[in-house]
C-alpha positions in Angstrom: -7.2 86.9 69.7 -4.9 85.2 67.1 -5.5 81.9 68.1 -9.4 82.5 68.2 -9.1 83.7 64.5 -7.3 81.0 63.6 -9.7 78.9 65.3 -12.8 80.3 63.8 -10.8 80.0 59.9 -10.4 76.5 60.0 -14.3 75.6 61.5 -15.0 77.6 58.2 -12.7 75.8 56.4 -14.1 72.2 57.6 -17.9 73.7 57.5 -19.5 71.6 54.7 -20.9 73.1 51.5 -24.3 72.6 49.9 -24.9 69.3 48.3 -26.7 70.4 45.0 -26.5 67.0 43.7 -28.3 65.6 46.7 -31.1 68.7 46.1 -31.9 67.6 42.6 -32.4 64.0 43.7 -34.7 65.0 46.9 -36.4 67.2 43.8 -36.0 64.4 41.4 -38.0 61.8 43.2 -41.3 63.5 43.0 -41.0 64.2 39.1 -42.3 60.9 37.7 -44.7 62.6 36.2 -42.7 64.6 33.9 -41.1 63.1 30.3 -38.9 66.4 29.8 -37.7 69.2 31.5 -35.2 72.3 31.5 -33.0 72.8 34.5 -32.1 76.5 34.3 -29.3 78.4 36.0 -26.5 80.7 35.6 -23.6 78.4 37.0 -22.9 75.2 35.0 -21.5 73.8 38.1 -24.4 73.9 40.1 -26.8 73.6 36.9 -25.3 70.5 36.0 -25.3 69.2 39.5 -28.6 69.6 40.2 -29.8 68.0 36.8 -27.5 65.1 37.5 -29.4 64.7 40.6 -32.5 64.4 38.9 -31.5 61.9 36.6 -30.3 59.7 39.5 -33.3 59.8 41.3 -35.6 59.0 37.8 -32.9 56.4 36.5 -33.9 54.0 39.1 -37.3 53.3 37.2 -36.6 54.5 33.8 -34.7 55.5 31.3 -33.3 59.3 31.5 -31.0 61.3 29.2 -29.6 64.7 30.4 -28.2 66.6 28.4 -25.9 69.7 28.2 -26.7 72.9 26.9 -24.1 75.1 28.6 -20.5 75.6 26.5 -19.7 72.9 29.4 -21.0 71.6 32.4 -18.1 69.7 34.2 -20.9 67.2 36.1 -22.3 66.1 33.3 -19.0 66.2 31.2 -17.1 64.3 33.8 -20.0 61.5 32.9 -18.6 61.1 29.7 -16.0 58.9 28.9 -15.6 58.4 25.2 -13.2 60.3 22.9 -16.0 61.3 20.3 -16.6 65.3 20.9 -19.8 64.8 19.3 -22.9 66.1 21.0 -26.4 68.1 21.1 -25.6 70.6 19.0 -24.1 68.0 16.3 -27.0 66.5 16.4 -29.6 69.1 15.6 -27.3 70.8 13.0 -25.6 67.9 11.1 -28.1 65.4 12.1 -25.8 62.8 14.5 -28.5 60.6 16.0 -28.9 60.9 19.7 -28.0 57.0 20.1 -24.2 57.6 18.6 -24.3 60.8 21.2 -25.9 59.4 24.6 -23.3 57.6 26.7 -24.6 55.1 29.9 -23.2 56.1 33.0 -22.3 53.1 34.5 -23.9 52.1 38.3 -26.4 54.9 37.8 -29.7 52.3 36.9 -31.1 53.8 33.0 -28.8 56.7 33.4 -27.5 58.9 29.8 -25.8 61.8 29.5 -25.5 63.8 26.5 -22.8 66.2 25.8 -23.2 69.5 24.0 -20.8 68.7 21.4 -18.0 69.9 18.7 -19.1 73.7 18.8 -20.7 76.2 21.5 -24.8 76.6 21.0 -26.2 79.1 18.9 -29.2 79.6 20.8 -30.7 81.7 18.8 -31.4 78.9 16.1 -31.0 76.0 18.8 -34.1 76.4 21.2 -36.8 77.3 18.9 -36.1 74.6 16.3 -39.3 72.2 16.5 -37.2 69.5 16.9 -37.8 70.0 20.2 -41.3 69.0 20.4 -41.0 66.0 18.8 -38.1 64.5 21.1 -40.1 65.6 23.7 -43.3 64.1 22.5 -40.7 60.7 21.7 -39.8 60.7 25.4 -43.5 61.2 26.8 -44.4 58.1 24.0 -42.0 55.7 25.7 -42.3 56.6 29.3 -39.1 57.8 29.6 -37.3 61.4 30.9 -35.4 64.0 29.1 -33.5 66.5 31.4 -31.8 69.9 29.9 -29.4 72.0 31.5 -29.1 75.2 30.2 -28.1 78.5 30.8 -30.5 81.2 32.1 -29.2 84.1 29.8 -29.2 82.0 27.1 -31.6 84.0 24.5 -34.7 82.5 23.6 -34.8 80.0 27.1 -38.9 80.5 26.5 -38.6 78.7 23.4 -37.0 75.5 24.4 -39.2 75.4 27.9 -42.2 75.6 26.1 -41.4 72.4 24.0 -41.0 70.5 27.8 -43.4 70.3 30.3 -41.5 72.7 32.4 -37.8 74.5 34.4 -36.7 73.7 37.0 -34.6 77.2 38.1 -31.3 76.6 39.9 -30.3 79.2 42.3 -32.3 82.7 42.7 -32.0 83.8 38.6 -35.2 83.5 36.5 -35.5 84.4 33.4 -37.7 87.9 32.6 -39.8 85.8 29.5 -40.7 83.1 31.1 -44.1 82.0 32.5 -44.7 81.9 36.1 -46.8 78.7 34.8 -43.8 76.9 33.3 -41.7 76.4 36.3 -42.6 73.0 37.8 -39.9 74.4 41.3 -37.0 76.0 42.2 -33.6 74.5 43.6 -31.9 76.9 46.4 -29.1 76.9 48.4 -30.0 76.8 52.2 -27.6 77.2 55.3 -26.2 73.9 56.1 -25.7 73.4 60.0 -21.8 73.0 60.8 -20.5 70.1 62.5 -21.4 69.4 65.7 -17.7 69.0 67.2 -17.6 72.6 65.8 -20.3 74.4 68.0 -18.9 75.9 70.6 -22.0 76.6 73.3 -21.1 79.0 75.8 -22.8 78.4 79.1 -25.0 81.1 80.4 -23.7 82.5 83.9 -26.4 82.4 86.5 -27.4 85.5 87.6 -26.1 86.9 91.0 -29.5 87.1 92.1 -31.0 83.4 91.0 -27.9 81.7 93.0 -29.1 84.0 95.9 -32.3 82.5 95.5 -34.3 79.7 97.8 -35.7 77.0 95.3 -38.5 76.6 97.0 -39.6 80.6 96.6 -38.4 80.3 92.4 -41.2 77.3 92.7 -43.6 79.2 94.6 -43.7 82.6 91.9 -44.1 79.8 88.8 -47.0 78.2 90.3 -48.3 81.6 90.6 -47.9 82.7 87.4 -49.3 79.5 86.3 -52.9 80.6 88.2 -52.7 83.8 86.6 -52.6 83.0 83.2 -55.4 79.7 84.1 -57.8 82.4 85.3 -56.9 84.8 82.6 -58.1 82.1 79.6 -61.0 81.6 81.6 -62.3 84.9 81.8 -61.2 85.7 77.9 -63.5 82.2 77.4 -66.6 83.9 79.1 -66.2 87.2 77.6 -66.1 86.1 74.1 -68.2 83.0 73.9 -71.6 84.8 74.2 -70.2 87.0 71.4 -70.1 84.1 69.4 -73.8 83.7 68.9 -74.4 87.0 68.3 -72.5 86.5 64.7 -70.0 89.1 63.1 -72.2 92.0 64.2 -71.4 91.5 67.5 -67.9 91.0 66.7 -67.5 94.5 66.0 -65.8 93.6 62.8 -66.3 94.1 59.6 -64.4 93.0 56.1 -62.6 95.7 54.7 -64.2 95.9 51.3 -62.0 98.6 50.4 -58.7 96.9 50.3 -59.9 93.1 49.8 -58.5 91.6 53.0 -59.9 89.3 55.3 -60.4 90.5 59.2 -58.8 88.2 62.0 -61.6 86.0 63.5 -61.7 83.0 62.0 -64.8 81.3 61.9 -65.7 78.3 63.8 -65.0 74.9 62.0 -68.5 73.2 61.8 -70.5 76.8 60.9 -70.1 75.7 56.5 -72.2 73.2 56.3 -75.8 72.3 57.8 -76.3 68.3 58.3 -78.9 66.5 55.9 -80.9 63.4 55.2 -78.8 60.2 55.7 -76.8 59.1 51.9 -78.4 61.7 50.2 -77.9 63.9 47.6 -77.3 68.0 48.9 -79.4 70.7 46.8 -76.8 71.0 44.3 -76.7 67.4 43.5 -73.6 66.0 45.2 -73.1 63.1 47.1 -73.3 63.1 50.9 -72.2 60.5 53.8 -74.7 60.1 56.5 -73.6 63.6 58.5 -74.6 65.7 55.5 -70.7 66.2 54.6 -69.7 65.7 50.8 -68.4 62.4 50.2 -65.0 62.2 48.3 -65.3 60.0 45.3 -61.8 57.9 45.1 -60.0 58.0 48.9 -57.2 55.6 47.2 -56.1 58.6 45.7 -55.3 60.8 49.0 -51.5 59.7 49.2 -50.7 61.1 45.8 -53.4 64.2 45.6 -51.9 67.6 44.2 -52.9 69.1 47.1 -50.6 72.0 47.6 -51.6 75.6 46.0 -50.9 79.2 46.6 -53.4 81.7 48.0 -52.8 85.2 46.0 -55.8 87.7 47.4 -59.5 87.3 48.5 -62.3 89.4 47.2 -66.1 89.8 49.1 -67.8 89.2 45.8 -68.0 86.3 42.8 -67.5 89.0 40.5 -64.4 90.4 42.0 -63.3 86.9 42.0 -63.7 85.9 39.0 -62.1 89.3 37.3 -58.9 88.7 39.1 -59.2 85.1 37.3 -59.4 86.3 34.1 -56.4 88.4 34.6 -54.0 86.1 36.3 -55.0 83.2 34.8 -52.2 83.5 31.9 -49.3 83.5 34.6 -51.4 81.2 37.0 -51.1 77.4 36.7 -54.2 75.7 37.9 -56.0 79.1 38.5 -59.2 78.6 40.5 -61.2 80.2 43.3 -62.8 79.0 46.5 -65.2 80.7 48.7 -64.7 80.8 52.6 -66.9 81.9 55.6 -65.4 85.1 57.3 -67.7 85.7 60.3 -70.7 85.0 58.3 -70.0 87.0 55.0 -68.6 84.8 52.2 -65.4 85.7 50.8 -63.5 84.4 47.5 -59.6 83.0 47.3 -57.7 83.0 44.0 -55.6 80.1 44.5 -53.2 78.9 41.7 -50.7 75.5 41.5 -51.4 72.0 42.3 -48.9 70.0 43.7 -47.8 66.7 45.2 -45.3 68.2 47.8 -44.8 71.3 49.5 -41.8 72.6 47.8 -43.3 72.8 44.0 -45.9 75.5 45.9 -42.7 77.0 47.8 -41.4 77.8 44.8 -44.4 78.9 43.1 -45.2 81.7 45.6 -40.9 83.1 45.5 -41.3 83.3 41.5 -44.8 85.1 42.1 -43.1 87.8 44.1 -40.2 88.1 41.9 -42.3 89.2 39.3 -44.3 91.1 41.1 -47.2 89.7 41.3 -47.3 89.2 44.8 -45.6 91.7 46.9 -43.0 90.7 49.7 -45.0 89.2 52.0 -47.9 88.5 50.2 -49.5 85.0 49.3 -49.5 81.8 51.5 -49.3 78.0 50.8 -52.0 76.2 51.8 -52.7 72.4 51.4 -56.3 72.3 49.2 -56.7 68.6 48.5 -60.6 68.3 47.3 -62.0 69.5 44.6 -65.0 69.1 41.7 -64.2 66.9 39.6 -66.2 68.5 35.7 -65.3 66.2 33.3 -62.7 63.3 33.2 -60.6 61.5 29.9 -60.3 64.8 28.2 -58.5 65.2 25.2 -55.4 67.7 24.9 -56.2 69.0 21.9 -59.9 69.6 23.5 -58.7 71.1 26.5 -58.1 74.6 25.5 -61.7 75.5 24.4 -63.6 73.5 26.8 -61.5 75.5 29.8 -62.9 78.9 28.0 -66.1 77.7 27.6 -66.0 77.2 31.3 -64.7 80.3 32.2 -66.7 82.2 29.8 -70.0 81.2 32.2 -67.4 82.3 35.3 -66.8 79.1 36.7 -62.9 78.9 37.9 -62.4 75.4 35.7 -59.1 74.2 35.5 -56.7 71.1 34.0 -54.9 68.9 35.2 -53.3 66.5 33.4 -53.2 62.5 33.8 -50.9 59.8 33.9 -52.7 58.5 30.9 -52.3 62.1 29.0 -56.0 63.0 29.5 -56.7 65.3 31.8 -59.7 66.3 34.4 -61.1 69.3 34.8 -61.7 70.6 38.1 -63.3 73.7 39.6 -62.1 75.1 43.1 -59.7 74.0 45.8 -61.0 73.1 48.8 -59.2 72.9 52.5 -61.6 70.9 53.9 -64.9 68.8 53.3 -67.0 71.7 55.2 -65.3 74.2 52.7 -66.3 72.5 49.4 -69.7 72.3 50.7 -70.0 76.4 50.3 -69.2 76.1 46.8 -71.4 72.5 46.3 -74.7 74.9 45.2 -73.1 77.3 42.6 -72.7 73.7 40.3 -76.1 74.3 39.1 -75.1 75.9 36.2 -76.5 73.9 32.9 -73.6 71.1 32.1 -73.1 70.6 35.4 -75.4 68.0 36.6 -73.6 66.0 38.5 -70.5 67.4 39.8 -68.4 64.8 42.1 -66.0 65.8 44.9 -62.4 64.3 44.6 -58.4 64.1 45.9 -57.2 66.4 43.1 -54.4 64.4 41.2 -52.2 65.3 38.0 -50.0 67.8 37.2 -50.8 71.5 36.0 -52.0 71.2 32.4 
């Protein structure tokens, strides 16, 4: 027993920890979109890691300064290697520029760091001071990327998050003012497999009775079991394939209008859309290929489309829909609905995010359900890639009233915003060609003539 403990201490011992560093740069390589962001956690250690991460993967392309808002965050400390203790806070209280204060880390590409300087933050006057906004807005001008680390306690946290285009929360703390729309993801610690020369595999002992065994009789019950379950999927394929024509009445099941959910049959993948004349234009006005199917509008787009959302609910009616809209739509990013075919009857999703990979929507539906608006369990991420494309080249400024101008006529419109700093406006999310087709005749509405289906690209505006 005492050498097996002592056995088992040192694979623990040798069992390698989480590389935090090496999860902010997987993280880090699909920000390029992003000119500044808070990376917000409640150890320094792993705070700082993780933006240093970041700032390695970016650095390659651009120019990136991370800075430190803790007391101290030895990763980004450890970067600095200059005797002046000047640093952040210097600079926004006695006005040091932010050239005398940013030090190059060598062999790191367009790498800075910033420290936080002669005296701990007063965060209280530190994050709302404006002066955030415009160093933002000076990093968005050149095309470079500012990255904070700060501490998730730290009063105020709203403030300076809302001067960025978003957090990024380390670890499973989030802070109770901040909107579920400003986190751009979420950085968390997973099990890390051991070693392989320290798995220990027992072998299985062979049952008394299998050694006993012929082979030839072990064969024999297989290849029955085999026919059984051949014959069993063929008689399940009879039974229920006449069904199928009789639609959801013969089903024998109905959406439960009661609680909003959606029953178990699926329905069958071509039954959205019905074909039409060859390159014509559907009854709503959109563009279709020669199989009647909408036609998306910029294909060279597909590899970077923002295709990944979160499904919250579905409701059996527009209305219902588009009240659960109106009331999520402040903690929402990219709040839309799309209909769906549930065994004839239409149904509505309220889907919110759009994102280029899977773990930006991950993280969207875990901060959801810790502020419970999703309960445990609820919500799913799905990949929606198409959508309508309303209007392209808006203004900023403009897109504010324009998205309640929208909404005011209940039509899920939504932002995203551009490379360029414009942004489209978009209505739905769409699974699949055949999907977007259900929603293609409720763009009749005055103002929206013609309505074309794209790849949905940008970032939540």
């Amino acid at each position: 027993m005492t050498e097996a403990g002592g056995t088992e201490g040192r694979a623990d011992a040798r069992r390698p920890a989480f590389d935090w560093e090496s999860a902010g740069r997987e993280l880090g390589a699909s920000l390029g979109a992003y000119h500044a962001l808070v990376v917000i956690g409640n150890d320094p250690v792993v705070t700082g890691r993780v933006a240093v991460g970041i700032a390695r993967a970016q650095a390659t392309t651009r120019r990136v300064a991370v800075g430190d808002l803790f007391a101290e965050s030895p990763p980004i400390q450890d970067l600095v290697h200059s005797d002046d203790p000047h640093g952040l806070v210097d600079s926004f209280l006695y006005g040091v520029s932010l050239s005398r204060i940013a030090y190059h880390v060598p062999d790191a590409g367009e790498m800075f760091v910033m420290p936080s300087g002669t005296e701990p933050p007063e965060y209280e006057e530190l994050f709302p001071n404006p002066r955030w906004h415009r160093l933002a807005a000076g990093f968005r001008e050149v095309g470079a990327l500012l990255v904070l680390a700060a501490p998730v306690s730290a009063p105020h946290i709203e403030d300076l998050v809302a001067a960025t285009d978003g957090a990024v929360l380390v670890g499973e703390a989030v802070p109770r003012r901040l909107p579920v729309s400003s986190v751009i993801s979420t950085v968390r610690e997973v099990a890390v497999k051991p070693p392989e020369d320290l798995i220990v595999s027992p072998t299985p002992e062979e049952p008394a009775a299998a050694r006993g065994r012929p082979r030839w009789l072990v064969a024999a019950l297989l290849g029955l079991v085999v026919l059984f379950l051949v014959v069993a999927a063929a008689a399940a394929w009879l039974a229920y394939r006449p069904m199928a024509r009789g639609g959801p009445a013969a089903l024998g099941v109905k959406p439960d209008t009661a609680r909003h959910t959606l029953p178990a049959v699926t329905p069958s993948p071509g039954a959205a859309a019905a074909p039409r004349d060859s390159l014509s234009r559907s009854d709503s006005g959109v563009a279709t290929d020669t199989l009647g199917v909408l036609r998306v509008t910029n294909p060279q787009d597909s590899l970077q489309s923002a295709a990944y959302s979160v499904v919250l609910v579905a409701d059996n009616t527009q209305e219902g829909a588009i009240l659960k809209l109106q009331q999520d739509r402040a903690i929402l990013p990219a709040a839309t609905f799309a209909p769906i075919l549930v065994q004839g009857t239409r149904w509505y999703k309220l889907i919110g995010g759009a994102y280029v990979n899977r773990v930006q929507a991950d993280s969207l539906l875990v901060t959801l359900r810790q502020r419970a608006v999703l309960k445990a369990g609820e919500g799913t991420v799905v990949r929606a890639p198409y959508a309508f494309l309303i209007e392209s080249g808006v203004r900023p400024d403009a897109v504010p009233g324009m998205l309640q101008g929208y909404q005011d006529h209940g039509i899920p419109v939504y932002a995203l915003r551009q490379a360029d700093g414009t942004a489209w406006l978009l209505a739905g999310a769409f699974e699949s060609l055949d999907q977007s087709s259900l929603y293609a005749e409720s763009l009749r509405a005055p103002g929206l003539e013609k309505p074309v289906l794209v790849f949905r690209k940008g970032r939540p505006f």
